[in-house]
C-alpha positions in Angstrom: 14.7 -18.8 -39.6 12.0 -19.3 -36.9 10.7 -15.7 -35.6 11.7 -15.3 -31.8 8.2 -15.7 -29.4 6.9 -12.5 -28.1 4.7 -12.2 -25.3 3.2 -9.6 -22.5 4.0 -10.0 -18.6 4.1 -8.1 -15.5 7.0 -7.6 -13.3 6.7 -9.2 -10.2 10.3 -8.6 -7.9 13.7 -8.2 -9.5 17.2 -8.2 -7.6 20.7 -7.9 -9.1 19.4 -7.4 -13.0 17.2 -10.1 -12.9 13.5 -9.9 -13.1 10.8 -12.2 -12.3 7.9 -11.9 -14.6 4.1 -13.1 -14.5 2.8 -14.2 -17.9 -0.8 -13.7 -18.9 -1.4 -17.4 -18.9 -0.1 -17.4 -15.2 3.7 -18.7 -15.3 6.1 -17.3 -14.1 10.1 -16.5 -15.4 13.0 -15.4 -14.5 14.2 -12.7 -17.4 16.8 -9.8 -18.3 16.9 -6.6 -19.9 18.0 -6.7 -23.3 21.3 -4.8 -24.0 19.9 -2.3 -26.1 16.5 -1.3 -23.8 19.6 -0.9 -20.4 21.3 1.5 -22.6 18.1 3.0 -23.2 17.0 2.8 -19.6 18.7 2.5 -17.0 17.3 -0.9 -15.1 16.6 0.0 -12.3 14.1 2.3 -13.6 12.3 -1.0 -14.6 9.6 -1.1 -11.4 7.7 -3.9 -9.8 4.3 -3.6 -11.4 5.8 -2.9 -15.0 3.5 -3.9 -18.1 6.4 -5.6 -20.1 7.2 -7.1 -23.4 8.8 -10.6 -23.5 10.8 -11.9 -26.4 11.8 -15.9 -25.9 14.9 -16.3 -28.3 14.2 -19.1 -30.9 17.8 -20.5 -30.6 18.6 -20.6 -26.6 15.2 -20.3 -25.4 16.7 -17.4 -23.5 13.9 -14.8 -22.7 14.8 -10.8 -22.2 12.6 -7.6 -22.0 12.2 -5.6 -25.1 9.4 -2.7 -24.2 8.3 -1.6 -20.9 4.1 -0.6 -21.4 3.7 3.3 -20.0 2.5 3.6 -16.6 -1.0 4.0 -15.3 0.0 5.1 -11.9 3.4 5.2 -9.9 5.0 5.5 -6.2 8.1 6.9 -6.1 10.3 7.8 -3.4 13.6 10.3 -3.7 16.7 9.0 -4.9 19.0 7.3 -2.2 22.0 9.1 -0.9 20.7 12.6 -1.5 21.1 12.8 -4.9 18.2 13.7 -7.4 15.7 12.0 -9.1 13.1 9.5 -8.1 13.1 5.5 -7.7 10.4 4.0 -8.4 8.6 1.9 -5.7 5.8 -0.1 -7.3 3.6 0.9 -10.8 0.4 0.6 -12.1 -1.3 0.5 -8.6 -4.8 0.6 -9.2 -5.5 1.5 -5.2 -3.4 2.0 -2.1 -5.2 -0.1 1.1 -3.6 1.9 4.3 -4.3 -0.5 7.2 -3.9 0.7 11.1 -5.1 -1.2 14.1 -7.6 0.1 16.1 -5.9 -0.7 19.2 -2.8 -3.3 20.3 -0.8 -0.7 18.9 -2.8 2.2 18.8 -3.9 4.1 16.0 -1.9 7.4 15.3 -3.9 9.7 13.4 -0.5 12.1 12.0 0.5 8.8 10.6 -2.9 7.9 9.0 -2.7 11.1 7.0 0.4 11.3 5.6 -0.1 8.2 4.4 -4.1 9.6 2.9 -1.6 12.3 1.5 0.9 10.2 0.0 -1.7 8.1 -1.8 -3.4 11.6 -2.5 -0.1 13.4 -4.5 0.6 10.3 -6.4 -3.3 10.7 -7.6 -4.0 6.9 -6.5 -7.6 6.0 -4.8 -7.0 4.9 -1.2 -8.9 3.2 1.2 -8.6 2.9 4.7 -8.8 -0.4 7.1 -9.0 -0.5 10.6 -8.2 -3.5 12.0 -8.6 -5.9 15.1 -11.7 -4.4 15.8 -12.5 -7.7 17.8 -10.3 -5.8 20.7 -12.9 -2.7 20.9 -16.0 -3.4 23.2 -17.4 0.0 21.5 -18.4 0.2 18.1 -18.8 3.7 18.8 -14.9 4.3 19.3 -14.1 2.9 16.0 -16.6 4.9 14.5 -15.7 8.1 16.0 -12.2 7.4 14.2 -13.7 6.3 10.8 -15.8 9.4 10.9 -13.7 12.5 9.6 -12.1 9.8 7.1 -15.6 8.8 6.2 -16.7 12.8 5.6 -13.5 13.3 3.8 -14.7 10.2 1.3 -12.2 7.6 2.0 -14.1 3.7 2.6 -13.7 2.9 5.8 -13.4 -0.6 6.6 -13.6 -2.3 9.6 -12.1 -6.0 10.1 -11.3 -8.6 12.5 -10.1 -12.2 11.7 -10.5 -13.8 14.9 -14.3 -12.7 14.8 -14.3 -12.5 11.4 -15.7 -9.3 10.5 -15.3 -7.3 7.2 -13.5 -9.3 5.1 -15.9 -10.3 2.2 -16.0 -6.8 1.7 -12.2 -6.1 1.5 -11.8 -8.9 -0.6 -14.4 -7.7 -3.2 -12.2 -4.9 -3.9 -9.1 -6.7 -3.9 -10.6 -8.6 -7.3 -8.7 -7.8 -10.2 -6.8 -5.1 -9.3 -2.9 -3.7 -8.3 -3.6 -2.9 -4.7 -0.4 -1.2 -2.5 -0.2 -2.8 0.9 1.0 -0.5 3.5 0.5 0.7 7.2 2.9 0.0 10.2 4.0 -2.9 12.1 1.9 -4.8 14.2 -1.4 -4.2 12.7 -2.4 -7.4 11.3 -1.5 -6.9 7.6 -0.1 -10.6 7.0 -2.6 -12.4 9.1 -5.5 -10.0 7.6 -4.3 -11.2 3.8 -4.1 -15.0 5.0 -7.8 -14.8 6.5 -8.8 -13.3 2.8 -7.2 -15.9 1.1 -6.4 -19.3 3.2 -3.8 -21.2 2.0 -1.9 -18.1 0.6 0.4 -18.7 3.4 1.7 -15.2 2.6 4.3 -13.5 4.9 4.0 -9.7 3.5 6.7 -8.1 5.9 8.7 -10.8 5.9 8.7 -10.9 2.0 9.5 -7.4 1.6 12.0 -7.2 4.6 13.9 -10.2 3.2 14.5 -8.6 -0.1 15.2 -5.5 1.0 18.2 -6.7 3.1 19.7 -7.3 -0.5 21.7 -5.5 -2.8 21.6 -2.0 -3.7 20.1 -3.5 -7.1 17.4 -4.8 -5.4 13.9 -4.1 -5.9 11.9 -3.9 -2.6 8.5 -4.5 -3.3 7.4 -7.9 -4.3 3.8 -8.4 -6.1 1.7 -10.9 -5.2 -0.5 -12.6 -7.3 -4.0 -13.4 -5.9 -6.5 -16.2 -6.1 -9.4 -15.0 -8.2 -7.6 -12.2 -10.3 -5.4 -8.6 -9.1 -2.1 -8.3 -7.0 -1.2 -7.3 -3.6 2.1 -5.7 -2.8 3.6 -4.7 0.7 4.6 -1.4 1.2 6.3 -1.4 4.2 8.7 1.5 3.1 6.0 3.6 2.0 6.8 6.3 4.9 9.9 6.4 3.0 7.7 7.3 0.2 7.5 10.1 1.7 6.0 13.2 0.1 8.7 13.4 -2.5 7.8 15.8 -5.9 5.0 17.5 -3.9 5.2 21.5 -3.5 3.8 22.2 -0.4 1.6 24.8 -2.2 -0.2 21.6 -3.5 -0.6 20.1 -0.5 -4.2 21.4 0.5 -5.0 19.4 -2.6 -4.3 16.1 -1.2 -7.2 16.8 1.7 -10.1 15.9 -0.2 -12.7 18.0 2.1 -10.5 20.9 1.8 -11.0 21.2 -1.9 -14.5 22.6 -1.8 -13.3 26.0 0.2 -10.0 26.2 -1.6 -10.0 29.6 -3.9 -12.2 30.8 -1.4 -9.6 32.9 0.2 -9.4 36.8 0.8 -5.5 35.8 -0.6 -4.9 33.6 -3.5 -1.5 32.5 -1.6 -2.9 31.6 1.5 -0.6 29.1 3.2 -4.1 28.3 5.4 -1.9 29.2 8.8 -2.0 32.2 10.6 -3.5 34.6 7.0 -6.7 37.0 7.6 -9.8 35.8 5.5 -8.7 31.9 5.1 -11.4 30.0 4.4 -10.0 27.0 5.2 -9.1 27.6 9.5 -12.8 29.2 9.2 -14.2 26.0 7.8 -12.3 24.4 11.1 -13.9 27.2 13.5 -17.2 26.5 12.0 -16.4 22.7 12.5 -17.2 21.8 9.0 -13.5 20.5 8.8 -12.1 18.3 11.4 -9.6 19.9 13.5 -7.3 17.2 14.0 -7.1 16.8 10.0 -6.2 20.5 9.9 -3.5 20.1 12.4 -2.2 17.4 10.1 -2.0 19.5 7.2 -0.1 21.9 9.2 2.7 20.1 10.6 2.7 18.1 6.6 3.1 21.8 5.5 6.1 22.6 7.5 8.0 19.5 6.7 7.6 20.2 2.9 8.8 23.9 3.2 11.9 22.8 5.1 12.2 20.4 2.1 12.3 23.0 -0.4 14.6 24.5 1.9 17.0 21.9 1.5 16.6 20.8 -2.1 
């Protein structure tokens, strides 16, 4: 009896129990669970970006997933419908790329953060683009912008495609890696992808919106293989992300130029607000640490306490 075929993939989109997987040599199929690994796991605990094993059966040809590889890195967001637990978004990203406009719509700083943040408590590098930057007759504007990003040690990068500008750089870190799209509408994401790689023809909202719409089986991120090695996969619903699983005792963490002050406080449970002796609001007085940064992490800190509240 002919041993069945066993081989490794990566999970690309999945709706109603059925998966699309990416081979190493580059096909792609369309594959279940197998009976006993649902039991085991529930499927929809199987996550775009899952390592997966393959097993092709010698008979029917039918292929099925035996083994899902541990995660390097996950997104999740909170269960829907209030209950508990987590769902996972995408796994294995390697980076999340937060991408904003720079004007046409305008940047909005409280978003840019809790995005930095989101990235930050799920202990995934993140990089900022800000895009359009044909539309800004002063360089020093955007820079001004990149600047407390910059000094908290996020990559900044600026990009255009009608000019172009930027892009051989942001496609040099695309290369070979899992990289998590996300950022509002409007901002350029799909055109900025097509300009790094013409003839990708590659509708990221659309994608992700279109699948989405689907059953409550559905998985709503899609990963996108690239030309030249790595993935790229839309976030849109990364907001939804939200700041789920993070105590907002942890949350001065996730600001990276906060870290060097933190423990520096006359208390050890500072909340950083309105305590005697913070280190953190003197870093801010001193203007070592950007203001409107602080005032993020404030209102970020309220919404997580009247999380815990709730939950």
């Amino acid at each position: 009896m002919t041993a069945p075929a066993l081989w490794r993939g990566v999970v690309l989109s999945g709706t109603g129990g059925v998966w699309r997987v990416r081979a190493q040599d580059g096909s792609e199929h369309d594959v279940t669970l197998r009976g006993r690994l649902k039991q085991e796991t529930r499927y929809d605990k199987l996550a775009v970006g899952d390592d997966v094993d393959i097993v092709e059966d010698a008979s029917t040809g039918a292929l099925s997933i035996t083994f899902i590889h541990p995660r390097r890195t996950r997104l999740a967001r909170r269960a829907p419908g209030g209950a508990r637990g987590e769902r996972i978004v995408v796994a294995n990203v390697d980076q999340v790329i937060i991408v904003f406009a720079i004007a046409k719509p305008e940047p909005h700083v409280r978003m840019i953060d809790r995005f930095l943040v989101i990235a930050e408590g799920n202990e995934i590098p993140a990089r900022l683009v800000l895009n359009k930057a044909d539309l800004v007759d002063d360089p020093a504007r955007i820079d001004a912008l990149a600047a407390d990003y910059e000094r908290a040690g996020y990559p900044v990068h600026r990009t255009s495609v009608k000019q172009p500008r930027g892009l051989d750089d942001l496609r040099a870190v695309l290369i070979n890696r899992t990289t998590a799209l996300s950022g509002p509408s409007g901002v350029g994401k799909s055109s900025l992808i097509n300009a790094l790689y013409p003839g990708l023809n590659l509708r990221v909202g659309e994608i992700s919106e279109s699948v989405n719409k689907g059953r409550h089986t559905t998985v709503g991120a899609v990963l996108v293989p690239l030309p030249g090695g790595g993935y790229v996969v839309d976030t849109p619903g990364l907001r939804e992300v939200g700041m789920w699983g993070l105590a907002s005792t942890d949350l001065d963490r996730c600001f990276p130029e906060f870290r060097p002050v933190l423990g520096e406080c006359r208390f050890q449970d500072c909340r950083h607000l309105s305590e005697p002796g913070c280190a953190l609001r003197a870093g801010v007085a001193a203007g070592t640490i950007s203001s409107a940064r602080y005032e993020s992490f404030v209102k970020l800190r309220g919404e997580l306490e009247e999380d815990e509240k709730r939950f």
